[in-house]
C-alpha positions in Angstrom: 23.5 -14.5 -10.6 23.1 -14.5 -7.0 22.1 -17.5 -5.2 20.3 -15.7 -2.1 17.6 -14.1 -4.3 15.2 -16.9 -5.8 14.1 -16.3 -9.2 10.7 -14.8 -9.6 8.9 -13.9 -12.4 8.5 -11.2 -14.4 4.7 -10.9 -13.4 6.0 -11.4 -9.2 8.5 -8.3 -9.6 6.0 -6.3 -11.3 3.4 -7.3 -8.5 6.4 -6.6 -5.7 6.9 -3.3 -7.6 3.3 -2.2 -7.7 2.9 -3.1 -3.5 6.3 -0.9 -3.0 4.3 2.2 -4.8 0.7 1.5 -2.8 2.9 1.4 0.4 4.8 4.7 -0.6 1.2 6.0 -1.4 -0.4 5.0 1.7 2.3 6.6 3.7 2.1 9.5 1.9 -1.6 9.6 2.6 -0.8 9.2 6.0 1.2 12.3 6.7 -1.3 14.1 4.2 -4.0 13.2 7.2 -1.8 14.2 10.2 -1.2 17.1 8.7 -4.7 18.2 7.6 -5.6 17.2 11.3 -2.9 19.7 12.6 -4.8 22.8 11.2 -6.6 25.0 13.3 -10.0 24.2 12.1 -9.4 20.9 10.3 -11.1 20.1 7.0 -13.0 16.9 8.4 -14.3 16.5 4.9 -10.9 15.8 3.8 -9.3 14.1 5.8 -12.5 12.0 5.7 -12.1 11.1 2.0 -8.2 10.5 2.6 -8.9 8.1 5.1 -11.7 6.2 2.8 -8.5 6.0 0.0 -6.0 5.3 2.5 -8.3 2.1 3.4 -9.0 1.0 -0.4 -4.6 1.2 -0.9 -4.8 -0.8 1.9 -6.9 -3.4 1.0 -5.3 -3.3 -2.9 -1.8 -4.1 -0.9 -3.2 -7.1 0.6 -4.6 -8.5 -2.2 -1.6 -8.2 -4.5 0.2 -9.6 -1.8 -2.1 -12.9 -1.7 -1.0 -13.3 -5.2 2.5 -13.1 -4.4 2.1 -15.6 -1.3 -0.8 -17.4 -1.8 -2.3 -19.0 1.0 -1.5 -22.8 0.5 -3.2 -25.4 2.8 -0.3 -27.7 3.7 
């Protein structure tokens, strides 16, 4: 085993793998945006609603990652 990586648990990796695919989604929704904005006549609609998920992936992200690192009052 390597002595770099500390253990985590099996619950920690799935939350770590779970952020990696909201950060992959988020990005995705990102370039889904600029590229809607790009258009000649943008749908404002859309790129509306992307922008209200792009927000909630956001604030899921941060929230799994106060589980992982909880904020501990030394």
């Amino acid at each position: 085993m390597n002595d770099d990586v500390p253990d985590i648990s099996e619950e920690e990796a799935a939350l770590h793998a779970r952020v990696k695919l909201l950060r992959q989604e988020h990005a995705d929704l990102a370039a889904s945006i600029e590229a809607l904005g790009q258009a000649a006549v943008p749908d404002q609609l859309m790129i509306a609603r992307l922008k209200r998920k792009k927000l909630a992936l956001k604030d899921e992200i941060v929230k799994i990652e106060d589980r992982i690192l909880p904020d501990i009052i030394a």
